[in-house]
C-alpha positions as CSV (number, residue, x, y, z in Angstrom):
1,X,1.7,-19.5,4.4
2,X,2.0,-16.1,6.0
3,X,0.6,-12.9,4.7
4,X,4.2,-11.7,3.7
5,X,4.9,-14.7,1.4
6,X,1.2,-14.6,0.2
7,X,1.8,-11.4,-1.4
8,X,5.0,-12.7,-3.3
9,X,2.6,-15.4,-5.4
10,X,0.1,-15.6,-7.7
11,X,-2.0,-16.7,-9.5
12,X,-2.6,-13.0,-10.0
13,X,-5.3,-11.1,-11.3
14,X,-4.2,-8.5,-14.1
15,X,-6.3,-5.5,-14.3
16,X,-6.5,-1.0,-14.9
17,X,-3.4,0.1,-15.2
18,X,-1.0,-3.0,-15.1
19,X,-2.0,-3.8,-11.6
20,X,-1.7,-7.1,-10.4
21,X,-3.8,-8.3,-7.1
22,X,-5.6,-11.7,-5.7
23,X,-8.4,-12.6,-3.5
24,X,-8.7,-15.1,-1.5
25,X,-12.4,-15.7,0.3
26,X,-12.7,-17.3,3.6
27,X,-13.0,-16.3,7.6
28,X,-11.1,-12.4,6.7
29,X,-11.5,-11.8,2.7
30,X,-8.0,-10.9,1.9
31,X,-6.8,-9.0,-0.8
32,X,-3.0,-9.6,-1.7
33,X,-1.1,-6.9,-4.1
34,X,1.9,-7.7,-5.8
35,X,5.6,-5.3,-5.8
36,X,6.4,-3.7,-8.1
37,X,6.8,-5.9,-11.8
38,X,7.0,-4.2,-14.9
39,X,8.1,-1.1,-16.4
40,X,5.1,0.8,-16.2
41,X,5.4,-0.1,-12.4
42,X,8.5,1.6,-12.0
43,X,7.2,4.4,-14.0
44,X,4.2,4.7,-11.6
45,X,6.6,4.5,-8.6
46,X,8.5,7.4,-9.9
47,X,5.7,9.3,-10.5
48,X,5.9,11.2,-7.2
49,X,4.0,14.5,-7.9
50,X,1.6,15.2,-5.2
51,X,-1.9,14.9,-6.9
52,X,-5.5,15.6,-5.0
53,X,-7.5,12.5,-4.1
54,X,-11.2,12.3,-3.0
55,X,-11.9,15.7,-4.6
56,X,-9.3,17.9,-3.2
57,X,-9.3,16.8,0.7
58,X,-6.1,15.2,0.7
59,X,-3.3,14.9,-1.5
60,X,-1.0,11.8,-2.6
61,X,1.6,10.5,-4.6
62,X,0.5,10.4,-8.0
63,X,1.6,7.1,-9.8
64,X,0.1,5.6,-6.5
65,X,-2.9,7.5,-7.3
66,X,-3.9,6.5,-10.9
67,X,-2.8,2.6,-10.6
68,X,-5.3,2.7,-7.5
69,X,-7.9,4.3,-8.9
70,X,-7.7,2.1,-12.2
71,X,-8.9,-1.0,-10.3
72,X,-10.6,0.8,-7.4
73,X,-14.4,-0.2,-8.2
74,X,-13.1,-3.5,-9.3
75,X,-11.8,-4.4,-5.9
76,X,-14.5,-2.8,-4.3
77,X,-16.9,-4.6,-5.8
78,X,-15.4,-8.0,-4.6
79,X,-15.1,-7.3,-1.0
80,X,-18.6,-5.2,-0.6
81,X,-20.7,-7.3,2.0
82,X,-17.4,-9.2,3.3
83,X,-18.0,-9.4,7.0
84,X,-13.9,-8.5,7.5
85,X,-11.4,-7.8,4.9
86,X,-7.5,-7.1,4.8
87,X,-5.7,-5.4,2.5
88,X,-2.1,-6.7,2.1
89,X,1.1,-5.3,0.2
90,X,4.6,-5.1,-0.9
91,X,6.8,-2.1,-2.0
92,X,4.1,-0.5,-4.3
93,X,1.6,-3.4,-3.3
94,X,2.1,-1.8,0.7
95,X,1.3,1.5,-1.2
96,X,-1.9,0.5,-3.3
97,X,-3.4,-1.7,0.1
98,X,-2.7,1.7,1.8
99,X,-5.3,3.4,-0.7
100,X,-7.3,0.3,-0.7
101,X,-7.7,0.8,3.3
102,X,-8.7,4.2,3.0
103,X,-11.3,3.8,0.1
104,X,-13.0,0.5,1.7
105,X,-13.8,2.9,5.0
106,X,-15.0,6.2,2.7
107,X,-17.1,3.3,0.5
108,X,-18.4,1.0,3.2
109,X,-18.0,3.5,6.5
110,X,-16.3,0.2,7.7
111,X,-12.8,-0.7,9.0
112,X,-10.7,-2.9,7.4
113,X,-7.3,-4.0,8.9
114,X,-4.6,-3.6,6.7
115,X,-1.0,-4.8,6.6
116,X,1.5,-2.9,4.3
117,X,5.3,-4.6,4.1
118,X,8.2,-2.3,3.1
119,X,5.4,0.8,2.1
120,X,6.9,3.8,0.7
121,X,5.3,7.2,1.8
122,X,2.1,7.5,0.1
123,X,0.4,11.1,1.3
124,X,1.2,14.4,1.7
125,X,1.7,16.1,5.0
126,X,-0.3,19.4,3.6
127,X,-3.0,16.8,3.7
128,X,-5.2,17.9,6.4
129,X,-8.2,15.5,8.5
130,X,-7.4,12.0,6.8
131,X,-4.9,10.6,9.0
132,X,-8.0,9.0,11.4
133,X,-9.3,7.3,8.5
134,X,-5.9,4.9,9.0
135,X,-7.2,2.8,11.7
136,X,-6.1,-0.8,11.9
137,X,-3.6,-0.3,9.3
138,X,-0.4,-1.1,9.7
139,X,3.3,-0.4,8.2
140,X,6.1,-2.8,8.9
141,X,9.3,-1.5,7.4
142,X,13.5,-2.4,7.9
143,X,15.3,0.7,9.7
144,X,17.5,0.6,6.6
145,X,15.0,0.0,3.8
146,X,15.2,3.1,1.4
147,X,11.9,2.3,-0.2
148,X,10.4,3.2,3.6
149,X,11.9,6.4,3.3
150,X,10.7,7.7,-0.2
151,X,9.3,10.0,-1.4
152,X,11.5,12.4,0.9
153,X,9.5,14.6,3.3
154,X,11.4,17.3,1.6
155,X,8.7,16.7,-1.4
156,X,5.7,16.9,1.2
157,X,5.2,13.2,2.0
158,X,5.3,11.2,5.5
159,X,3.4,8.3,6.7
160,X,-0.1,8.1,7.7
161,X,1.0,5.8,10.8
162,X,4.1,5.0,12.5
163,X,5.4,2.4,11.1
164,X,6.6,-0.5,13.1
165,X,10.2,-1.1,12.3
166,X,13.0,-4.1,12.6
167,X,16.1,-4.6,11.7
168,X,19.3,-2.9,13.2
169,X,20.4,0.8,12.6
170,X,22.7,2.0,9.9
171,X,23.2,3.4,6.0
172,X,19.9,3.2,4.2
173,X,20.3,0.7,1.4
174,X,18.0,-1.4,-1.4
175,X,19.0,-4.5,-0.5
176,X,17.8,-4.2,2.5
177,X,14.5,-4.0,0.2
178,X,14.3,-7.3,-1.1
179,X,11.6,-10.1,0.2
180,X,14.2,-12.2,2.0
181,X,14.5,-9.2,4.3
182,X,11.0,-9.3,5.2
183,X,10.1,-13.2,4.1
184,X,9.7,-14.6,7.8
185,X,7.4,-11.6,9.5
């Protein structure tokens, strides 16, 4: 099964802040985290107010923020002494891996590789000196996904790497969102 469909299947783990994840041991420890599910996710997702992370040295999306940090030393704890670990995500999944990626190398001064499908923008440009920490991470988004394209940059956010896009050019749109867009990556 490929990483993309992995992340669309449990059985998952419920834990913090209604966030649902799995792990799955073996050559790479990888750690799958679902879309978005539930109300409180979408409450979470629209909770784009720009919020300080790691003590005021960078700034984020909020919602993002709080459902990380809710499971953070949970997940950390599972993959500390893994020999190599990926983070892998859909939609709000693509944006929690994102902060997964970043807290494994600030916990573990170690790089994990990281695959984030359909991520919306997760930091704030005013952020200053994090964007190195985003090594081996990587965004994979449709041209005409709207979700890659939220928060606007207009509210302070962009990507921490360029994300590698498919898909041919056009009007943004949600269905170009859904997992069948992304299902055979």
């Amino acid at each position: 099964m490929s990483n993309f469909n992995s992340c669309q299947h449990g059985p998952w783990i419920t834990s913090g802040d209604d966030v649902q994840y799995k792990i799955e041991y073996g050559l790479d420890t990888k750690v799958y985290f679902q879309c978005t599910s539930s109300r409180n996710d979408w409450i979470d997702n629209l909770d784009f107010f720009i919020t300080p992370y790691r003590g005021c040295k960078w700034l984020a999306h909020r919602g993002f923020v709080r459902k990380y940090k809710s499971v953070s030393d949970e997940i950390m704890a599972a993959v500390e002494g893994c020999k190599s670990v990926v983070f892998i995500g859909y939609s709000q999944g693509a944006a929690l891996a994102l902060l997964a990626h970043e807290d494994y190398l600030y916990r573990f001064h170690k790089q994990a590789r990281t695959i984030c499908y359909a991520c919306p923008r997760v930091v704030s440009w005013l952020s200053h000196g994090i964007f190195n920490g985003f090594k081996g991470l990587e965004i994979i988004n449709h041209r005409r996904d709207i979700v890659g394209h939220v928060p606007p940059v207009l509210f302070g956010f962009r990507h921490v790497v360029k994300p590698t896009v498919f898909g041919e050019c056009g009007s943004l749109s949600h269905k170009y969102h859904y997992p069948e867009v992304y299902k055979d990556l």
